[in-house]
N, C-alpha and C positions, 0 to 999 in steps of 0.2 A: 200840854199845849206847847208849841213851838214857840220862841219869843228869838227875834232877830234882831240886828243894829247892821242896817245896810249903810257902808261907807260909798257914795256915789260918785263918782266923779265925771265931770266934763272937759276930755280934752281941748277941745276949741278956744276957749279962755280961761284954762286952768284952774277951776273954782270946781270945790268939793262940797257935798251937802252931806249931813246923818242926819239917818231916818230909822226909827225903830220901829217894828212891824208885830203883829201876833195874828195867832189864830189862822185862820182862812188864807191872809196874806204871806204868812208867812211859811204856808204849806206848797204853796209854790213853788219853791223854791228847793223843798226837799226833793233827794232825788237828783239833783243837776247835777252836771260835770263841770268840771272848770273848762271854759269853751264856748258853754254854748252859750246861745242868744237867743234872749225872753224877749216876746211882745206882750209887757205884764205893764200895767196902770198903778204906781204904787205912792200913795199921797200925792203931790202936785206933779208927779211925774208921767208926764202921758203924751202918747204920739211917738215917743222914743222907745226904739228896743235897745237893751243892757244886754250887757255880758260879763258872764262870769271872769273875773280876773283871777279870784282865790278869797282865802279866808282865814282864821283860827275858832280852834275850840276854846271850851269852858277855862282848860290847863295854859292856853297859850302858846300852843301845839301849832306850827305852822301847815297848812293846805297845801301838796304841793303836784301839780298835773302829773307826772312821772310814774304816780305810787297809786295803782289802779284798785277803787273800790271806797269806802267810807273807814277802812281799818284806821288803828296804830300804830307805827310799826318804827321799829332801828335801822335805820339803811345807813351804809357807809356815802357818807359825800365826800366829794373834794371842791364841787363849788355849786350855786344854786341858792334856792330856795331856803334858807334853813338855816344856814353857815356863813358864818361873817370869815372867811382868808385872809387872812393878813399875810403870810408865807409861802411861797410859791410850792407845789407838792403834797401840802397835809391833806391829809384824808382824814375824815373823823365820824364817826358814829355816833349819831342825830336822831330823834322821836323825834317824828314826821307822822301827820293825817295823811288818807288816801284823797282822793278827786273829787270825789263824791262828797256833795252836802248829807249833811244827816241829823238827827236831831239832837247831837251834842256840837255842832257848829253852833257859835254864836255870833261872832262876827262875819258879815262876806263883804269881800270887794268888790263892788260895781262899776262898770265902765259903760258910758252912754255915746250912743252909736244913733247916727238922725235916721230916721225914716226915709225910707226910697218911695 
């Protein structure tokens, strides 16, 4: 069974909620890319569709849109998703998740978007 810890946030007045989800709810979710935008009901959250912002796995493996599919993988950065720069020019070789939720995601980030 899937178990998730959705981190939500609302731009408009800066306030963030967590919500942990399983089962049914939290099958939703597999499957997304980082991008798109659910019209999903998830605890008092409703009338609002979310989007994906990103997320980590089990490891603490950062989500990052770029790296296409649910893999694992070592890509070289030099800035982004993954790498804290402190020096201008380093590149360094990062384990990176791909796009995709999957069912070693545990954490995702949500971002809530009002209804039209």
């Amino acid at each position: 069974m899937a178990k998730l810890q959705l981190i939500i946030s609302d731009p408009r007045n800066g306030s963030c909620k967590k919500i942990e989800v399983e089962g049914a709810q939290a099958q939703t979710f597999i499957g997304r890319k980082i991008g798109e935008i659910l019209n999903v009901s998830v605890a008092d959250i409703s009338g609002k569709r979310l989007m994906i912002k990103g997320g980590s796995d089990k490891d603490g493996t950062p989500m990052r849109p770029d790296v296409h599919g649910g893999v694992k993988t070592s890509i070289l950065l030099s800035k982004g998703v993954g790498l804290r720069n402190k020096e201008k020019g380093i590149r360094m070789r990062k384990l990176i998740r791909g796009n995709t939720v999957t069912e070693d995601i545990i954490q995702l980030n949500l971002l809530t978007i009002p209804s039209e």
